[in-house]
KOLFI-961512 format. One record per residue (C-alpha): residue in one letter; z, y, x; residue number from 1. Coordinates in nm, 2 decimals. Layout:
BEGIN
   r        w        v        u     k
   A        Z        Y        X   NUM
...
end
This chain:
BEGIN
   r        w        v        u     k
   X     0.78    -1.54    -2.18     1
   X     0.90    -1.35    -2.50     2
   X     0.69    -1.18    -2.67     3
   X     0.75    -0.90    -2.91     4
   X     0.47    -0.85    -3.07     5
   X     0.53    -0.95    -3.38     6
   X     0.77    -0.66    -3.46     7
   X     0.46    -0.42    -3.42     8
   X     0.31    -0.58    -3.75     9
   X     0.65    -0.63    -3.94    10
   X     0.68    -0.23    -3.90    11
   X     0.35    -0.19    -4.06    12
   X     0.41    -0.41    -4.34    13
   X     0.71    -0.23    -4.40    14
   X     0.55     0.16    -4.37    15
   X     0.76     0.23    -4.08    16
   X     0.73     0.32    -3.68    17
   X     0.95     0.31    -3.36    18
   X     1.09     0.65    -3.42    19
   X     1.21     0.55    -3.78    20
   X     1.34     0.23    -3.66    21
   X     1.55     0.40    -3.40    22
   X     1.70     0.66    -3.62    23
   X     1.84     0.37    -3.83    24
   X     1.94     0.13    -3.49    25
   X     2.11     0.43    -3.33    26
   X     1.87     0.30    -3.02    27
   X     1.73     0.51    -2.75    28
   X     1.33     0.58    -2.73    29
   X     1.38     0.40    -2.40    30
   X     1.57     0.09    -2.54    31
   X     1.27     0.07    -2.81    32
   X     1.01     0.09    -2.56    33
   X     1.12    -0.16    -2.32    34
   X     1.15    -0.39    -2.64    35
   X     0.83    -0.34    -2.75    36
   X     0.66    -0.38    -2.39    37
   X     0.85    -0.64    -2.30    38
   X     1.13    -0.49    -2.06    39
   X     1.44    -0.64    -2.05    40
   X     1.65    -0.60    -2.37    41
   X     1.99    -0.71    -2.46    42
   X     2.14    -0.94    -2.80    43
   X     2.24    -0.62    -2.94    44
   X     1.99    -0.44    -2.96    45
   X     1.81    -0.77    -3.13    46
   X     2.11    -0.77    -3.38    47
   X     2.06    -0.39    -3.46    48
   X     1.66    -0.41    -3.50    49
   X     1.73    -0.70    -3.73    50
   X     2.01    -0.57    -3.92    51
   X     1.80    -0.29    -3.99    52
   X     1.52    -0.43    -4.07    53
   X     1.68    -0.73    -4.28    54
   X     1.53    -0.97    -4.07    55
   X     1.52    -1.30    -3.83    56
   X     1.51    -1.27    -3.47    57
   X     1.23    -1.51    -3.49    58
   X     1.03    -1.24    -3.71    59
   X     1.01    -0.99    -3.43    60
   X     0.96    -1.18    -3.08    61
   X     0.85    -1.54    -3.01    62
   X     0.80    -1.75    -2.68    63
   X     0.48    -1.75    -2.56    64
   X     0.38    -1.97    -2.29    65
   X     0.25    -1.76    -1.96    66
   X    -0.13    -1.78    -1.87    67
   X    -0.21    -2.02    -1.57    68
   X     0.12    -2.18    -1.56    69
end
């Protein structure tokens, strides 16, 4: 599964939040969310939260294999 995790600490080491991050992206509060709890989330909105951010896709999610399988 993908897990987004990693975007949580990229925000911190960059002195920013959600809220912020959606001003810039143009992103809904619900968009964000179901990013950040792992909803369902299209390419673009991966290409915005990176382009904002000045990032890799590979710096805010990563697979994660599932428990028990």
């Amino acid at each position: 599964m993908i897990s987004t995790n990693k975007i949580r600490r990229l925000l911190v080491e960059r002195d920013t939040n959600f809220k912020r991050l959606g001003k810039s992206t143009g992103l809904s509060s619900e968009t964000l969310y179901r990013f950040k709890t792992g909803g369902e989330f299209g390419m673009a909105t991966v290409d915005r939260i990176c382009a904002a951010l000045g990032c890799q896709p590979c710096d805010i999610m990563e697979y994660v294999e599932e428990e028990g399988k």
